[in-house]
C-alpha positions in Angstrom: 45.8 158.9 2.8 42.2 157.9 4.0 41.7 158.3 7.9 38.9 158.3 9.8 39.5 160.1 12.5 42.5 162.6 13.9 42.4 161.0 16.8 40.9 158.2 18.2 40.8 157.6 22.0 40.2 154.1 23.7 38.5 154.8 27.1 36.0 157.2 28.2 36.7 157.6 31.4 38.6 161.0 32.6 41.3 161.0 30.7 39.7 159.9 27.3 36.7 162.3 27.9 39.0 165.2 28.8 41.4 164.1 25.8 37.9 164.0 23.3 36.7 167.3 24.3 40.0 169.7 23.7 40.6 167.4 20.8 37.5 168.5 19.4 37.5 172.4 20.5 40.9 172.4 18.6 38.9 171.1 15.4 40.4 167.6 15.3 38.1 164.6 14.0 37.8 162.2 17.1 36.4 159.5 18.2 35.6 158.0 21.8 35.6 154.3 22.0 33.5 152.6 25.0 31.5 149.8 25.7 30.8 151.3 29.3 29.5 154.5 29.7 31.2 158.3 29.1 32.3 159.2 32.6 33.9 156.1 33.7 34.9 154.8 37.0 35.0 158.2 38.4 31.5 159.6 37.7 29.7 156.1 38.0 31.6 154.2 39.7 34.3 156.2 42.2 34.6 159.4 42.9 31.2 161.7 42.6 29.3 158.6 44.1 31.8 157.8 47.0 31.5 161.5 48.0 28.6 162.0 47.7 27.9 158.9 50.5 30.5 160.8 52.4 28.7 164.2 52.2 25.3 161.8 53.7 27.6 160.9 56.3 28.7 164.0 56.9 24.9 165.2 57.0 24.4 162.3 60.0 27.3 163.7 62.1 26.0 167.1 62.0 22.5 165.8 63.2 24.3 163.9 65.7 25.9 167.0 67.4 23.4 169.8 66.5 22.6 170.1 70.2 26.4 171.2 71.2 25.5 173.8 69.0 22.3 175.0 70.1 19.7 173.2 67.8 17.3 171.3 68.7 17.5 167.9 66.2 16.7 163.8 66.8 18.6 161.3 64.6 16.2 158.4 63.6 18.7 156.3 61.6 19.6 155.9 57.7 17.8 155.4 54.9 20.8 153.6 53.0 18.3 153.0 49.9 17.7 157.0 50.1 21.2 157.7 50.2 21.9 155.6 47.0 19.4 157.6 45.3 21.0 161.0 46.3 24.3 159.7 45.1 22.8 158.1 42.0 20.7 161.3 41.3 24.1 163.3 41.5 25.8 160.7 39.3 22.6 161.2 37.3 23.0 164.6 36.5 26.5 165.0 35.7 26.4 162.0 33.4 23.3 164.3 31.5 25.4 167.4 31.4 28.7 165.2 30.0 26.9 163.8 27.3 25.2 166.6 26.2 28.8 168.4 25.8 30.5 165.7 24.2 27.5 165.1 21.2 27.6 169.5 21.1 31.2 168.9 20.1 30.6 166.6 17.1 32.7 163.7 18.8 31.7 160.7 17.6 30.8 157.8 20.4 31.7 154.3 19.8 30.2 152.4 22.3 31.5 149.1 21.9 34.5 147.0 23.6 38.0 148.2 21.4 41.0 146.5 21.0 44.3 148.5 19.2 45.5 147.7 16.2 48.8 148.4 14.9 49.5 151.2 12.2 49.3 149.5 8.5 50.4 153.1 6.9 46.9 154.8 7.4 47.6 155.2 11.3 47.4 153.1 14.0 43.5 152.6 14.7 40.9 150.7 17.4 39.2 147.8 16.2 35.4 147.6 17.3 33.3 144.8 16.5 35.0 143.6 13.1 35.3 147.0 11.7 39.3 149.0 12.2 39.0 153.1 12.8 42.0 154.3 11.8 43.4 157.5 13.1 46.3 159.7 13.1 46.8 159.1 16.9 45.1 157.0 19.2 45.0 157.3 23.0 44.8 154.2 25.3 43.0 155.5 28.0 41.0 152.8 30.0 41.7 152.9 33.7 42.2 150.4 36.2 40.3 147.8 38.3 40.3 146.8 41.9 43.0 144.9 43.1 41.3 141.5 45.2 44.5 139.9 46.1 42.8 136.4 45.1 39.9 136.8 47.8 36.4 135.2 46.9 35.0 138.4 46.2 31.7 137.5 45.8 29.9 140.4 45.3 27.8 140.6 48.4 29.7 139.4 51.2 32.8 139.7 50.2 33.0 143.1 47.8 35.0 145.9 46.4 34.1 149.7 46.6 32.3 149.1 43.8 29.8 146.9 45.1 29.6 148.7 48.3 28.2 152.0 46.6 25.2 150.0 45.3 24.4 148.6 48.7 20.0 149.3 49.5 21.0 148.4 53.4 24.1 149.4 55.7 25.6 146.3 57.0 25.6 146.5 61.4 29.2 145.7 61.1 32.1 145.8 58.2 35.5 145.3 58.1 37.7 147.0 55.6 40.9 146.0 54.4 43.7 148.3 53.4 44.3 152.0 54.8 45.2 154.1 51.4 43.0 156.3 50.2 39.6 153.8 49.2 39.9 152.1 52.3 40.4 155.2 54.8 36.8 157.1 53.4 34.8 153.6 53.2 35.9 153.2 56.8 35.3 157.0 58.4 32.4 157.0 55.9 30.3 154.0 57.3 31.7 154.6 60.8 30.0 158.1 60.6 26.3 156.1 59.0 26.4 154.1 62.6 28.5 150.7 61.2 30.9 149.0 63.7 33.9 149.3 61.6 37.7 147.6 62.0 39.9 149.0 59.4 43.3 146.4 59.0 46.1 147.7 57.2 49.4 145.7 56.7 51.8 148.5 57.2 52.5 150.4 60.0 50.4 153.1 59.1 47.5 155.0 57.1 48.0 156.9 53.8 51.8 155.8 53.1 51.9 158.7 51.0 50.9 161.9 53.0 52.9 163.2 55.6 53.7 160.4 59.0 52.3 162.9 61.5 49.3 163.8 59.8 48.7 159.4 59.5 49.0 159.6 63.1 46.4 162.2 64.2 43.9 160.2 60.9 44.7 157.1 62.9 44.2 158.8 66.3 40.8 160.4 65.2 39.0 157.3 63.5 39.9 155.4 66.6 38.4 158.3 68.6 35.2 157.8 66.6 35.1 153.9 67.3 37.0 152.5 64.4 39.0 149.1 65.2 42.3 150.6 63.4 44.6 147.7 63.5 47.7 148.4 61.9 51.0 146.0 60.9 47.8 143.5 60.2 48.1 140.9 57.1 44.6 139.3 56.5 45.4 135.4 55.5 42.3 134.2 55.2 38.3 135.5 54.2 35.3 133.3 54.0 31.8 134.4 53.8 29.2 132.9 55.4 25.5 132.4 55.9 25.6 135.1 58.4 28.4 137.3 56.8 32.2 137.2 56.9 35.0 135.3 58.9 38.4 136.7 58.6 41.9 135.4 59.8 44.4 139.0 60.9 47.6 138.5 62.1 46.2 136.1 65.4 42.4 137.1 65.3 39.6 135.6 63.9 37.4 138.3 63.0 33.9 138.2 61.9 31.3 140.8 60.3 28.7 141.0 58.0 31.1 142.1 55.2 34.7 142.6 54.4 35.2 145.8 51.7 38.9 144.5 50.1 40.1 148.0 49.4 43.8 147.4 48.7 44.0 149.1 45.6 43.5 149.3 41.9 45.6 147.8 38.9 45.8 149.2 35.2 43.2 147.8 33.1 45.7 147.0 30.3 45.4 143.5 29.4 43.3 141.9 26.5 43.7 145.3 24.3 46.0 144.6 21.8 49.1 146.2 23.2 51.7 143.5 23.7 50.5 142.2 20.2 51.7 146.4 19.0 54.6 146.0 20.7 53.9 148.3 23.8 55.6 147.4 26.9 53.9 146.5 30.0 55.3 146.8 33.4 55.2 143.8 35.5 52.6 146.3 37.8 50.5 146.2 34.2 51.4 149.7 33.7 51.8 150.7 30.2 55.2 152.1 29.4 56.0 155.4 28.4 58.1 158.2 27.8 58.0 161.7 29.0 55.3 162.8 26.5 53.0 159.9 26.8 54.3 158.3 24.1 54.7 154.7 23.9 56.6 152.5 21.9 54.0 152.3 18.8 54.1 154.7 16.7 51.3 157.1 16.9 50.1 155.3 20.6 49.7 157.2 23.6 48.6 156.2 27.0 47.0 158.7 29.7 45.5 158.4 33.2 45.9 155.5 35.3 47.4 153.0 32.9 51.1 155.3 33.7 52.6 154.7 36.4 51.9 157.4 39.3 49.4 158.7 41.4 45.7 157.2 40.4 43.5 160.4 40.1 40.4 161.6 38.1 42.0 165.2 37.5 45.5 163.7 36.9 43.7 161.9 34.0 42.1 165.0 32.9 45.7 167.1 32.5 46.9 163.8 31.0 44.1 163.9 28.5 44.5 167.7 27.7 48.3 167.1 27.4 48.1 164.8 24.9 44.7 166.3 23.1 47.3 170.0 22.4 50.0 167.6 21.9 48.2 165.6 18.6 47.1 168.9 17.3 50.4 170.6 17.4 52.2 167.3 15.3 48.6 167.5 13.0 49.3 171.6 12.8 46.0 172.6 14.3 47.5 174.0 17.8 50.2 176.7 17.8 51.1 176.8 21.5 53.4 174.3 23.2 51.7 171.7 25.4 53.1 171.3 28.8 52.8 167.8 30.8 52.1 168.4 34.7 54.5 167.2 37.4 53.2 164.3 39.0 54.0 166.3 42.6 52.3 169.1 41.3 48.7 167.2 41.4 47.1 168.0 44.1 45.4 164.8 46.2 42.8 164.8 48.3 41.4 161.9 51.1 37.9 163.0 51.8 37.8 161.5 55.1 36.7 162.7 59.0 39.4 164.7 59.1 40.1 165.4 55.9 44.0 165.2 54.3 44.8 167.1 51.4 48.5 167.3 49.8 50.6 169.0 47.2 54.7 168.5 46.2 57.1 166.9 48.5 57.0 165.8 52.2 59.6 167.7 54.6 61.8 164.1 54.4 61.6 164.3 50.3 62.7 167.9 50.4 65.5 167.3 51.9 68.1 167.9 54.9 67.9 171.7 54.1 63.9 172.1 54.1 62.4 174.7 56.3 58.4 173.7 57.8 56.2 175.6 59.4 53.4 173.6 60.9 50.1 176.6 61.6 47.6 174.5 64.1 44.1 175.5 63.7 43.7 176.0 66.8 44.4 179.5 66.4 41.9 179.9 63.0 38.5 181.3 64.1 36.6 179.4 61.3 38.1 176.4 62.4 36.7 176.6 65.9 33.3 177.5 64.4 33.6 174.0 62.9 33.6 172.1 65.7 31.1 171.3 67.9 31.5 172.8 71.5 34.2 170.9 73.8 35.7 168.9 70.5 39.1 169.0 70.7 40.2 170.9 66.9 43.7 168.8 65.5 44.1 170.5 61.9 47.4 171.4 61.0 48.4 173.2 57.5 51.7 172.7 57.3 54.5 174.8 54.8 57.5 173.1 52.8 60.2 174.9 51.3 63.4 174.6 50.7 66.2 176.2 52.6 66.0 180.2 52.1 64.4 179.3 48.4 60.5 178.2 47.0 57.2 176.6 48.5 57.8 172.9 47.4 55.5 171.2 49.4 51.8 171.5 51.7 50.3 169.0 53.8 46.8 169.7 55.4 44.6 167.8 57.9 41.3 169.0 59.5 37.8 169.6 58.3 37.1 171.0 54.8 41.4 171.4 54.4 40.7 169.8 51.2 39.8 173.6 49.4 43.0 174.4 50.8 45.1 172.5 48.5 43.6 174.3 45.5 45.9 177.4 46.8 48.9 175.0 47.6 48.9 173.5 44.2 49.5 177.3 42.6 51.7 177.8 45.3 54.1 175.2 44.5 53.4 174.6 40.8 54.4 178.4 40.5 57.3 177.8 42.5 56.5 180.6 44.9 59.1 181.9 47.8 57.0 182.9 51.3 58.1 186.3 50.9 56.3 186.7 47.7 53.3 185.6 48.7 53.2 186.2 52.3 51.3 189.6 51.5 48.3 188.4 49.8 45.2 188.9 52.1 43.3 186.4 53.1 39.4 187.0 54.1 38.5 186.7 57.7 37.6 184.1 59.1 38.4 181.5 56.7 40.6 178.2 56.5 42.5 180.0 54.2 44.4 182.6 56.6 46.1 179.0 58.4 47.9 179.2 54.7 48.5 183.0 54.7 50.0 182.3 58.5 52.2 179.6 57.6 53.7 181.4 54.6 54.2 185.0 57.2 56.1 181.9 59.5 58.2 180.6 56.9 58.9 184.1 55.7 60.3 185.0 59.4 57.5 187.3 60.7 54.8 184.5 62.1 51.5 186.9 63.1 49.6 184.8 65.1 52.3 182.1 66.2 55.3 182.2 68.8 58.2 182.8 67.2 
């Protein structure tokens, strides 16, 4: 049987990248097919050049208050233009390094638009430009899109995030619809470059999915730093303008020089074949699956954001890994036995002013029995060394578990929380009881003694909390 490749992966974005290059190491033939480039959303489009504007933002704040701290500074305004080029030199660089591993693994790059094609006894394959790769396995892996909710996005006064991280010039005044994750750091982000921000969000509060008090004191804090928050808002209408943007919320007319629709993004799964296979499609466009990523084609898988769950870059990459260990195993190159993540095991992270970072279940998913210990970081010395003099200091790590039994569960808010979570995700993926860990020393001063102080609390000797 002629094949031309072990595996063959539709996407290159961070699940088809991550998928390519443990595929490879393992010695399997692959192929990466593209017509954008290797990185994806993520690197060029999402998250390295979103943070990266955050982390210039971050830079202006600092200036901002260097005086409370003793240092002599002036703030003369933004160089948005300049800022693009940081970001883009970041992107830059990362993109460089990424190629160069995926050609030192011998992965062959197809970078053309596929489509799937069903398995005619050679293995399913990925049709590119009139020619058919077959391979023993191929992996759907191509992302998701913004969501525009039928708005005139027209690319310059009415955008996504993806037009807003190509902007040369900081618009005076923005609003930003939808308070999940996109939304949230687009807002705190140009709030923190000098833009007059209002953030509108239809529900009745920020980040649906972290923990409600920890939405509150976001909600409290963006406010603080002049952000219209306006929440239980539904925007009904959106028209640009010569001079920028008119919106209709709830009863307001609202008007700025651009509105950043941030509601959301939806599988890109359409126009690739996989109705015409015989995959089911969700009514949400998400591809359906089974617990091992299969779908309903023989030799098909699907990875990353086109399954149904949280939509993260490093959820993509274990999805990717998964299913590269999984391929090789049915092929016989991989002895070991591949093991799928949790969805509450992935960490996520909101890199907003304050950060939120999470890990397993809220207290109310954990149930009736759940103990929590919430450690404020008040009492952490290298949270005060943080803030500026006089700034009132609102992180809180807080501890899930479940009655008398393991760590199920952490919820952090504050500045820099979000290399916390890294500790939270071993604590609960391991499945780790308080007592257990409660001994592990923590360097001094760090963010990371609010974690070992939460775990002495929730193991029944708190150190530097009232019983």
């Amino acid at each position: 049987m002629t094949r031309d490749f072990d595996v063959a992966i539709l996407g290159a974005g961070s699940a088809g990248y991550a998928c390519a290059l443990r595929a490879a190491q393992l010695g399997l033939r692959v192929a990466l097919v593209d017509e954008g480039q290797v990185g994806g959303t993520c690197l060029h489009r999402g998250c390295i050049p979103t943070k990266a504007w955050l982390q210039a933002a971050k830079v202006r704040r600092t200036v901002a208050k260097a005086p409370s701290f003793g240092v002599l500074a002036s703030l003369d305004g933004v160089d948005a233009a300049a800022v693009k080029g940081y970001a883009d030199s970041v992107v830059g660089s990362l993109f460089k390094g990424l190629t160069g591993l995926v050609a030192s693994r011998g992965i062959t790059v197809i970078p053309e638009r596929g489509r799937l094609v069903s398995d005619d006894g050679r293995g399913p394959g990925i049709e590119t430009g009139g020619r058919t790769h077959r391979a023993g396995a191929v992996v759907i892996a191509t992302g998701a899109a913004p969501v525009t909710l039928g708005l005139p996005v027209d690319g310059t006064r009415i955008i996504t995030s993806e037009e807003a991280l190509r902007l040369d010039a900081l618009p005076g005044s923005a609003i930003v619809l939808g308070g999940g994750v996109i939304g949230v750091e687009f807002a705190s982000m140009w709030a923190d470059l000098g833009v007059k921000v209002t953030l509108l969000e239809a529900t009745d509060r920020l980040l649906p999915a972290e923990e409600p008090g920890h939405s509150r004191i976001l909600a409290k804090e963006l406010a603080r730093r002049g952000v219209d928050v306006r929440l239980g808002t539904s925007l009904t209408e959106a028209t640009a303008t010569d001079a920028g943007v008119r919106v209709l919320a709830g009863d307001a007319e609202l008007t700025a020089d651009l509105l950043l629709v941030a509601v959301g993004r939806k599988p890109s799964s359409s126009g690739l074949g996989l109705e015409e296979a015989g995959i089911g499609i969700t009514a949400t466009g998400h591809v359906v699956v089974d617990e091992r990523l299969q779908t309903s084609a023989r030799g098909v898988y699907a990875a990353g954001d086109l399954v149904s769950g949280p939509q993260l870059a490093h959820r993509g990459y274990a999805h990717g890994i998964y299913l590269a260990e999984r391929i090789a195993q049915l092929q016989g190159a991989f002895a070991g036995t591949p093991t799928l993540p949790r969805d509450s095991d992935i960490p996520r992270v909101t890199y907003s002013s304050p950060q939120l970072a999470s890990v397993g279940l809220t207290a109310s998913q954990a149930g009736a029995d759940a103990e929590v210990v919430d450690y404020h970081l008040t009492g952490n010395g290298r949270a005060q060394i943080l803030r500026a003099p006089g700034e009132r200091e609102i992180g809180v790590v807080r501890l899930v578990r479940r009655g008398g039994g393991q760590i199920v569960g952490m919820h952090v808010i504050g500045e820099d929380v979000s290399e916390l979570i890294a500790e939270g995700a071993l604590l609960v993926g391991w499945q780790a009881a308080p007592e257990d860990v409660a001994g592990i020393v923590h360097p001094h001063p760090s963010l990371g003694e609010a974690v070992a102080e939460a775990n002495w609390a929730l193991a029944g000797q708190p150190l530097h909390m009232h019983s």
